[in-house]
Biotite code that builds the C-alpha atoms (Angstrom):
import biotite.structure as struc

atoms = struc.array([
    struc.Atom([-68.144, -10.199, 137.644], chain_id="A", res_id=1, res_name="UNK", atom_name="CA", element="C"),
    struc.Atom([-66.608, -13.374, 139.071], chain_id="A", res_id=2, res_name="UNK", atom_name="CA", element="C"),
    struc.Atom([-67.072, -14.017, 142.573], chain_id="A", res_id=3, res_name="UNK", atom_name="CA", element="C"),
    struc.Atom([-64.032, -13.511, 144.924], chain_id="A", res_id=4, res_name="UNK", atom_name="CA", element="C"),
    struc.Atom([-62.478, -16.606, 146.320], chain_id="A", res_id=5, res_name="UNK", atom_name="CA", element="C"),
    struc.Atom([-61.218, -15.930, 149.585], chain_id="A", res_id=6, res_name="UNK", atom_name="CA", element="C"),
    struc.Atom([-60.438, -19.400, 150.818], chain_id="A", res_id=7, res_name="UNK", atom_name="CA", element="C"),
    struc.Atom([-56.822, -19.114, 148.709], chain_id="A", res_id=8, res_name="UNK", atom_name="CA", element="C"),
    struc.Atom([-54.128, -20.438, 150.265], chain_id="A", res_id=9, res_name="UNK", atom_name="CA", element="C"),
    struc.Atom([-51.453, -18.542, 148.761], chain_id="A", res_id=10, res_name="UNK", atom_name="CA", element="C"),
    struc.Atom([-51.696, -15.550, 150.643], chain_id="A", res_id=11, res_name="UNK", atom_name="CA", element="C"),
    struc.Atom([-49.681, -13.212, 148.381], chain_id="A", res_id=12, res_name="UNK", atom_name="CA", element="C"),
    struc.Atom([-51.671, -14.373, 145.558], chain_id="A", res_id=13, res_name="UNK", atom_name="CA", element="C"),
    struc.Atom([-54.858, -14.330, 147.121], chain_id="A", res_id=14, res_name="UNK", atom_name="CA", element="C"),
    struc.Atom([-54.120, -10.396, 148.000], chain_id="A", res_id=15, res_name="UNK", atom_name="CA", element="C"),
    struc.Atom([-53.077, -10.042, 144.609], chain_id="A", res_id=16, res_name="UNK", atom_name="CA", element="C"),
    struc.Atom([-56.813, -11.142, 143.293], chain_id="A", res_id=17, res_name="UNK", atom_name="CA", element="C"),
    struc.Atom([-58.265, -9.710, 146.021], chain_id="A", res_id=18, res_name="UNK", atom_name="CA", element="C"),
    struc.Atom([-56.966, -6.344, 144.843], chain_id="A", res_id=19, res_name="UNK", atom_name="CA", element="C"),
    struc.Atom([-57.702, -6.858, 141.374], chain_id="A", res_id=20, res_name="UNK", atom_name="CA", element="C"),
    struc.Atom([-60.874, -7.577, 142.606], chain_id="A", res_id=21, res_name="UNK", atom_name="CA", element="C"),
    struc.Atom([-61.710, -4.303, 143.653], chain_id="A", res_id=22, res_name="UNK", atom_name="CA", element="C"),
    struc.Atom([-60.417, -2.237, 141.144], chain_id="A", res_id=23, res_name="UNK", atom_name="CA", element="C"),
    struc.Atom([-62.667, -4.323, 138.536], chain_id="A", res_id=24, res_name="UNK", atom_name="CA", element="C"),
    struc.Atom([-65.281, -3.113, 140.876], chain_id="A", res_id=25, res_name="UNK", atom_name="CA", element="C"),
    struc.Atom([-64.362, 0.416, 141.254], chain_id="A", res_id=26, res_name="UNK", atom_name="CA", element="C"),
    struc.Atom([-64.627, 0.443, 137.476], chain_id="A", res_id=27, res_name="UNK", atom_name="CA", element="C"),
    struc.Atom([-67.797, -1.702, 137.226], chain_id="A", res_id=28, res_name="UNK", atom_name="CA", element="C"),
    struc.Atom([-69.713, 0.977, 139.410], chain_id="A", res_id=29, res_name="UNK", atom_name="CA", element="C"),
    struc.Atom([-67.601, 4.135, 138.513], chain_id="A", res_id=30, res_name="UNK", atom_name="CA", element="C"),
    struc.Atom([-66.217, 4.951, 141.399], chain_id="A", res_id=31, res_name="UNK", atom_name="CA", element="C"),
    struc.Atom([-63.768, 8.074, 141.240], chain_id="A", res_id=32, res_name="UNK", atom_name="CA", element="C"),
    struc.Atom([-60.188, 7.091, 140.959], chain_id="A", res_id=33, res_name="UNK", atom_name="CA", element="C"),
    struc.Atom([-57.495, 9.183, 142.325], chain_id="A", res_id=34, res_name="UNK", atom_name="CA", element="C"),
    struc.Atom([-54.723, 10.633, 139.826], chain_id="A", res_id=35, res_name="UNK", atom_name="CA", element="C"),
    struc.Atom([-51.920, 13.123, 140.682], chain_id="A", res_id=36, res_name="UNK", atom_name="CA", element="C"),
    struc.Atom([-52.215, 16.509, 138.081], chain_id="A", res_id=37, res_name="UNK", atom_name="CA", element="C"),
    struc.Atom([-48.826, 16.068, 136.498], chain_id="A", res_id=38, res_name="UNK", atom_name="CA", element="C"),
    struc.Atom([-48.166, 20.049, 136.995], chain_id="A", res_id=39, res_name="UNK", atom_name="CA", element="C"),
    struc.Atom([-48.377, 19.714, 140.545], chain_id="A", res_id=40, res_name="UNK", atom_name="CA", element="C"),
    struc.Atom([-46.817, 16.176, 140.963], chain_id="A", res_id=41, res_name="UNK", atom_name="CA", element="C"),
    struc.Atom([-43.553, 18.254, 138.826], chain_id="A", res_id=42, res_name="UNK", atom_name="CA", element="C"),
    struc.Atom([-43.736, 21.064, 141.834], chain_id="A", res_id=43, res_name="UNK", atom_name="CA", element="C"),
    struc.Atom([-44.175, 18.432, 144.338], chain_id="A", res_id=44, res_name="UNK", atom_name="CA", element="C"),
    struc.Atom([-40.699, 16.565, 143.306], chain_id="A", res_id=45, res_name="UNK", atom_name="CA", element="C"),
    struc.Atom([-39.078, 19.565, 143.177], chain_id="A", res_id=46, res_name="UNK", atom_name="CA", element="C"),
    struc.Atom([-35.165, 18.914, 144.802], chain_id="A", res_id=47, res_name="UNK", atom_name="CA", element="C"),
    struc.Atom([-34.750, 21.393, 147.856], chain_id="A", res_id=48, res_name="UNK", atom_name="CA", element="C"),
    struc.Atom([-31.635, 22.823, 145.652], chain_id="A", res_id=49, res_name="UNK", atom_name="CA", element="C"),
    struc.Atom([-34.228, 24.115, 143.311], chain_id="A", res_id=50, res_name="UNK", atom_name="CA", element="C"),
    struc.Atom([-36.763, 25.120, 145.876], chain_id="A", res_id=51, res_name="UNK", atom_name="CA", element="C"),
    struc.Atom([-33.592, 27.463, 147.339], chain_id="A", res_id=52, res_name="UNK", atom_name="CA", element="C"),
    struc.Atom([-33.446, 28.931, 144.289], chain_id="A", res_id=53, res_name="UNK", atom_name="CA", element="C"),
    struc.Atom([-36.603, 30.087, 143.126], chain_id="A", res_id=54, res_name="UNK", atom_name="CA", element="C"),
    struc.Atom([-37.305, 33.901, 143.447], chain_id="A", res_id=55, res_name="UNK", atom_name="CA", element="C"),
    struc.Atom([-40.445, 34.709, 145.545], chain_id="A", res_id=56, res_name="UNK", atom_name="CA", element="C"),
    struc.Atom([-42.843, 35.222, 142.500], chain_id="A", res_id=57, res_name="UNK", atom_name="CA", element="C"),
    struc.Atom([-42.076, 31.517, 141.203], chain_id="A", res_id=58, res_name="UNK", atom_name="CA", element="C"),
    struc.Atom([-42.798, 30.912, 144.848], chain_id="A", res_id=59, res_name="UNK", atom_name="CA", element="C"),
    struc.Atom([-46.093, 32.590, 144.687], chain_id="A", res_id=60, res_name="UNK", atom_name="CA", element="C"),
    struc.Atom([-46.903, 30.922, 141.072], chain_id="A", res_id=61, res_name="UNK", atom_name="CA", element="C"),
    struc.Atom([-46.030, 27.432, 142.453], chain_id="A", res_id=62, res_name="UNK", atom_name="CA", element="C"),
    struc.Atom([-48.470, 28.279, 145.732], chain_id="A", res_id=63, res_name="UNK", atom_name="CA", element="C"),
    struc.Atom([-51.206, 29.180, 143.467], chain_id="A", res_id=64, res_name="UNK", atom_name="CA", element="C"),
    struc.Atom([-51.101, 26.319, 141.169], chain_id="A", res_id=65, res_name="UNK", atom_name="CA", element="C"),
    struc.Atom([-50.727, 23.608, 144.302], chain_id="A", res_id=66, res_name="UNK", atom_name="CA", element="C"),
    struc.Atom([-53.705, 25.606, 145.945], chain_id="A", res_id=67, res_name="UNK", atom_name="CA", element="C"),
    struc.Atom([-55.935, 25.471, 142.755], chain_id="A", res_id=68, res_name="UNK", atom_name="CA", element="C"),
    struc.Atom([-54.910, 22.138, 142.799], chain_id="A", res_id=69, res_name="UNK", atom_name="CA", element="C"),
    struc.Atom([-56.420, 21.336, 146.230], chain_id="A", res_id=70, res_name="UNK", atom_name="CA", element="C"),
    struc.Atom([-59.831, 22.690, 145.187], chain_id="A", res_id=71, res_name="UNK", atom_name="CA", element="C"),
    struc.Atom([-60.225, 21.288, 142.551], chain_id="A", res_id=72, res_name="UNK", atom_name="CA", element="C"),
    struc.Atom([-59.215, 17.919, 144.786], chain_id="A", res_id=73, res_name="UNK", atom_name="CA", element="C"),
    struc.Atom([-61.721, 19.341, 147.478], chain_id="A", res_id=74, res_name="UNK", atom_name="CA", element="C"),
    struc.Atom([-64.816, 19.318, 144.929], chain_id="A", res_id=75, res_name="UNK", atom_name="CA", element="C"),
    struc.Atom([-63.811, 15.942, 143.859], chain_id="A", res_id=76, res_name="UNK", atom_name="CA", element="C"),
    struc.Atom([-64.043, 15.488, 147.645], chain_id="A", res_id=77, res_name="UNK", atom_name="CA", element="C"),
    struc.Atom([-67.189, 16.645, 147.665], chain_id="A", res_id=78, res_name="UNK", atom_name="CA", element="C"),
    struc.Atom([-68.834, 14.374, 145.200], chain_id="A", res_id=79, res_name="UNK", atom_name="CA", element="C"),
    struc.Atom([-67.622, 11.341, 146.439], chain_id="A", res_id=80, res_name="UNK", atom_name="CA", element="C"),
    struc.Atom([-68.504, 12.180, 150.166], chain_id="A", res_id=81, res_name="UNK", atom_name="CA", element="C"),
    struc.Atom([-72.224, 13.075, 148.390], chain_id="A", res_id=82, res_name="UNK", atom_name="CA", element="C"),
    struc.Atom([-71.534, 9.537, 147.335], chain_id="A", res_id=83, res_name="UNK", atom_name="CA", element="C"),
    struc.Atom([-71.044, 7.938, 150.358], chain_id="A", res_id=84, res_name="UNK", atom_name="CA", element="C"),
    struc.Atom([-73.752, 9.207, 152.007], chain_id="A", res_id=85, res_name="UNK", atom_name="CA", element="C"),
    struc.Atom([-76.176, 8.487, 149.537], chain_id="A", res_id=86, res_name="UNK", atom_name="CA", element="C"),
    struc.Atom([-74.821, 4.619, 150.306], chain_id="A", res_id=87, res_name="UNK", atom_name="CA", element="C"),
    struc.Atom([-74.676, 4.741, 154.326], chain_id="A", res_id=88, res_name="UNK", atom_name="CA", element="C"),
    struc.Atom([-78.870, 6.073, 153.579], chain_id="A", res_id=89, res_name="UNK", atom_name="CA", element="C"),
    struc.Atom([-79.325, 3.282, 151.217], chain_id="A", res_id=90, res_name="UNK", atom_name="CA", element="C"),
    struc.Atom([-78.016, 0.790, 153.664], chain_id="A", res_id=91, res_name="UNK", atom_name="CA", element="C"),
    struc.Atom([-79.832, 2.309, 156.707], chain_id="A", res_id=92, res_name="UNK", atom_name="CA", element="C"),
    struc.Atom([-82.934, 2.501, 154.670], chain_id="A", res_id=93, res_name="UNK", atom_name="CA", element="C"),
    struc.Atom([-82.698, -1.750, 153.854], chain_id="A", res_id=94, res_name="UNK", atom_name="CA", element="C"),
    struc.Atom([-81.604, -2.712, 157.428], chain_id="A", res_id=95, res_name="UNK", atom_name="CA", element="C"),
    struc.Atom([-85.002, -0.474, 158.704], chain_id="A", res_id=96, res_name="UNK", atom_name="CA", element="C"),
    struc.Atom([-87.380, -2.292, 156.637], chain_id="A", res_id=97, res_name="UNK", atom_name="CA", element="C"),
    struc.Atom([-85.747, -5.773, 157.332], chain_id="A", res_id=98, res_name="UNK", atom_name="CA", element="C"),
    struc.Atom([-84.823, -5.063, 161.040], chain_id="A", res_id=99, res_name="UNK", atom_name="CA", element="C"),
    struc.Atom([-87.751, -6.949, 162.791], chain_id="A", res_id=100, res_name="UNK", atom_name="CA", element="C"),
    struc.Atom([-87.352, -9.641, 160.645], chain_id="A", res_id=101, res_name="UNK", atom_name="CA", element="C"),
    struc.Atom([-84.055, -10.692, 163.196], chain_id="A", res_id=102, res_name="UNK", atom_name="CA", element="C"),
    struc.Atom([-83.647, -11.384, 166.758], chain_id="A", res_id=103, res_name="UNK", atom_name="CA", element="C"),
    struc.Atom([-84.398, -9.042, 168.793], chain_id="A", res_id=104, res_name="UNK", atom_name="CA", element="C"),
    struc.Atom([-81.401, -9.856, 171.143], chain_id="A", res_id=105, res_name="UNK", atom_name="CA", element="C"),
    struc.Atom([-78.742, -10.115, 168.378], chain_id="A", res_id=106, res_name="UNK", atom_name="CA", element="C"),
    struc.Atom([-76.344, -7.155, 168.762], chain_id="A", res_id=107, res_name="UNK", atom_name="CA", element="C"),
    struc.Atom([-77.200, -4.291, 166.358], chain_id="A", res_id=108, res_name="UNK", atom_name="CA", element="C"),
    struc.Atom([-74.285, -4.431, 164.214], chain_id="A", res_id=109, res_name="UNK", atom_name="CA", element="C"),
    struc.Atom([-74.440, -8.325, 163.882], chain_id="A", res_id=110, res_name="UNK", atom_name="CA", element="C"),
    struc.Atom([-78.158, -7.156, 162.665], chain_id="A", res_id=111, res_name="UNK", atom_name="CA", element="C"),
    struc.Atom([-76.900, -4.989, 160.164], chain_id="A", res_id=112, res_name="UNK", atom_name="CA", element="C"),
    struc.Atom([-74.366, -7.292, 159.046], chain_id="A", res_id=113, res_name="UNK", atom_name="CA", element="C"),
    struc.Atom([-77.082, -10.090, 158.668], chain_id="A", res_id=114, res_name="UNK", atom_name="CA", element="C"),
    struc.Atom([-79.586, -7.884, 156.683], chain_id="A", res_id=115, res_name="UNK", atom_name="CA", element="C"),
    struc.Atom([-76.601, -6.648, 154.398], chain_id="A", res_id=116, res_name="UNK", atom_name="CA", element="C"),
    struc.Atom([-75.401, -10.311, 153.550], chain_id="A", res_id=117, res_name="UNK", atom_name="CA", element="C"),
    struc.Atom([-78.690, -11.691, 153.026], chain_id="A", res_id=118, res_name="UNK", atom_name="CA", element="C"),
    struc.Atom([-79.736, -9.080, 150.178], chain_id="A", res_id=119, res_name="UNK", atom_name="CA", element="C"),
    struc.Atom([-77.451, -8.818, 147.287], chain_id="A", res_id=120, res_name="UNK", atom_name="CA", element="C"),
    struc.Atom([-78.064, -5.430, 146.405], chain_id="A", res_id=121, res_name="UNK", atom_name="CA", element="C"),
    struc.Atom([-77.244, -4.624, 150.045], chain_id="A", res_id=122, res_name="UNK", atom_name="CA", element="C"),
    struc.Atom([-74.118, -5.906, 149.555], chain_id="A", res_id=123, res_name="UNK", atom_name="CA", element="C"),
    struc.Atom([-72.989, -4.564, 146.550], chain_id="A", res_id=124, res_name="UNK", atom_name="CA", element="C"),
    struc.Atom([-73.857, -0.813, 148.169], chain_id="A", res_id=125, res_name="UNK", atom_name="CA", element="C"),
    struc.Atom([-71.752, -1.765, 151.051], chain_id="A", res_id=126, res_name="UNK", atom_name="CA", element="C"),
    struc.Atom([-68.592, -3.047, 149.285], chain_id="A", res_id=127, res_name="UNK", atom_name="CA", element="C"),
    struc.Atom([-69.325, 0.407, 147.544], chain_id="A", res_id=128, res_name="UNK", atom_name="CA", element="C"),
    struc.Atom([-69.696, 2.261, 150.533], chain_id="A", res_id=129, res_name="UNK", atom_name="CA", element="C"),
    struc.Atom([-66.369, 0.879, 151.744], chain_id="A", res_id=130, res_name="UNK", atom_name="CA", element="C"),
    struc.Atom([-64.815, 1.719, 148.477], chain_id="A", res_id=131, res_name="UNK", atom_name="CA", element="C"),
    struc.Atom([-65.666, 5.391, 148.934], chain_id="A", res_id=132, res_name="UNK", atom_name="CA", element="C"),
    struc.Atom([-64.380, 5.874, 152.763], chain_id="A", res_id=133, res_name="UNK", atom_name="CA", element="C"),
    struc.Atom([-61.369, 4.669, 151.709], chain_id="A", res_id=134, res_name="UNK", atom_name="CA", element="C"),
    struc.Atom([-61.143, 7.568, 148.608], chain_id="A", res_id=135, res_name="UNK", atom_name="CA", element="C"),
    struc.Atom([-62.468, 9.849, 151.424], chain_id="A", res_id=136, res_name="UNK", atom_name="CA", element="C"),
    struc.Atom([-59.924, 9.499, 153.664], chain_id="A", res_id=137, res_name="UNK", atom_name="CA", element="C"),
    struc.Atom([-57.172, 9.413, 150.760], chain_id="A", res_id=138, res_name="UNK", atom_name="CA", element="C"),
    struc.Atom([-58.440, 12.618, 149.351], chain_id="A", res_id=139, res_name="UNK", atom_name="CA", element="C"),
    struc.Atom([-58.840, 14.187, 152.785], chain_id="A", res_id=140, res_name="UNK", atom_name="CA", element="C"),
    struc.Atom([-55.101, 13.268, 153.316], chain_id="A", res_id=141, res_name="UNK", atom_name="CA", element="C"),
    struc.Atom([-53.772, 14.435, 149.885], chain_id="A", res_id=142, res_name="UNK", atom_name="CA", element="C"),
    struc.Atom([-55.665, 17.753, 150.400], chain_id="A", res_id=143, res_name="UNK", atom_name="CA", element="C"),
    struc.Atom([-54.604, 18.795, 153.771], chain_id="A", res_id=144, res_name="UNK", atom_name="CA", element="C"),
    struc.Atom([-50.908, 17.919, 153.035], chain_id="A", res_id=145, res_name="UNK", atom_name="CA", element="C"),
    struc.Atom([-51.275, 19.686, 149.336], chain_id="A", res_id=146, res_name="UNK", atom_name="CA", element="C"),
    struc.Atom([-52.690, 22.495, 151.225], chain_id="A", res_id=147, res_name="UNK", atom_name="CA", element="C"),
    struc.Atom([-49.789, 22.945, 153.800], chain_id="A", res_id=148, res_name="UNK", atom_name="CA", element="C"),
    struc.Atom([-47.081, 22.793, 151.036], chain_id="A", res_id=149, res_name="UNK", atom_name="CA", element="C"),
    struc.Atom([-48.882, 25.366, 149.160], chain_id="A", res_id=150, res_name="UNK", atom_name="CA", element="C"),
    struc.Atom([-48.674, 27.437, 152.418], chain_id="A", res_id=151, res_name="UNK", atom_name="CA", element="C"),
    struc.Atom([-44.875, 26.362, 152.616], chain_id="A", res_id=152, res_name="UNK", atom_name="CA", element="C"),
    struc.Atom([-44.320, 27.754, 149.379], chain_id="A", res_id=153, res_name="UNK", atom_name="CA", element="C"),
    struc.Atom([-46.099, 31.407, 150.354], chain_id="A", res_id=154, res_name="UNK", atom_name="CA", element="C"),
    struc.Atom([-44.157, 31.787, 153.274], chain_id="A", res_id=155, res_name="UNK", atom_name="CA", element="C"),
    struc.Atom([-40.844, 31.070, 151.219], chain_id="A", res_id=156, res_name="UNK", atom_name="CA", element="C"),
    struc.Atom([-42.145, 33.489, 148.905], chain_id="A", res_id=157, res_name="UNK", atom_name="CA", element="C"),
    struc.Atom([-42.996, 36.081, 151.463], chain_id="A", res_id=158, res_name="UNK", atom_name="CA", element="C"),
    struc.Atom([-39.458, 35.866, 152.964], chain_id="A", res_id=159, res_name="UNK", atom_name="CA", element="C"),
    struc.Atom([-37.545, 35.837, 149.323], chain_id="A", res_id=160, res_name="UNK", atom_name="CA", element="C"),
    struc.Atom([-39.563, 39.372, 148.596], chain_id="A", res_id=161, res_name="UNK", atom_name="CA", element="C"),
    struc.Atom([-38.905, 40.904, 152.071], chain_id="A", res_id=162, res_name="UNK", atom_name="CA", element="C"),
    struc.Atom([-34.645, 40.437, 151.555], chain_id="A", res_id=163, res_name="UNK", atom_name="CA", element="C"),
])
């Protein structure tokens, strides 16, 4: 893979590499991509007419399939956070066998930072590492909100079967 040039000028076009950038790298290293299960993207773009109309066992149906949804997104989860971690030990691992080799009264972080840039394998675990937090927190965000329109969709369902 080409290096990244990040003394561009053009700042739109320099975001646009950049960004290409990474998802050649996400695919170099196969790192999980996110993609929306088109059953539940359908019951998430559901109009609020429709929603009004359903009975309470669609309701129940559409809860299910949004919750099965969510745990299937929560093992994907899973794997990547196993992921992550492996990285953050990789990297701590490196920076402990290299971390007398710097001066002892640079700041720890600048340490890191220095160990990390100096060793190319280092750094390709890192920009890896960042990769993954970022589908962490993405997932995380996706699941909790999947979760609480699942729950929106029992209640509905609870108070359609009680009229």
């Amino acid at each position: 893979m080409e290096e990244l040039n990040i003394e561009d000028t053009d700042s739109v076009a320099g975001l646009s590499n950049f960004t290409e950038w990474v998802e050649a790298f996400c695919k170099e290293n196969n790192i999980p991509d996110f993609q929306m299960d088109e059953e539940c993207e359908y019951i998430l773009s559901i109009s609020s007419e429709t929603i009004a109309g359903l009975d309470a066992d669609e309701c129940f149906a559409y809860s299910l399939q949004i919750m099965n949804y969510a745990g299937a997104l929560q093992r994907k989860l899973d794997l990547i956070r196993s992921q992550f971690n492996w990285c953050e030990e990789a990297i701590n691992y490196l920076c402990a066998k290299q971390w007398d080799q710097q001066d002892k009264f640079m700041p720890a972080e600048i340490k890191k930072k220095n160990i990390i840039r100096d060793n190319s394998y280092a750094v390709i675990v890192e920009k890896c590492r960042l990769r993954l937090y970022a589908g962490i927190l993405s997932l995380e965000e996706t699941c909790k909100d999947l979760k609480k329109r699942a729950n929106i969709f029992q209640d509905l369902g609870k108070g359609k079967s009680f009229r």
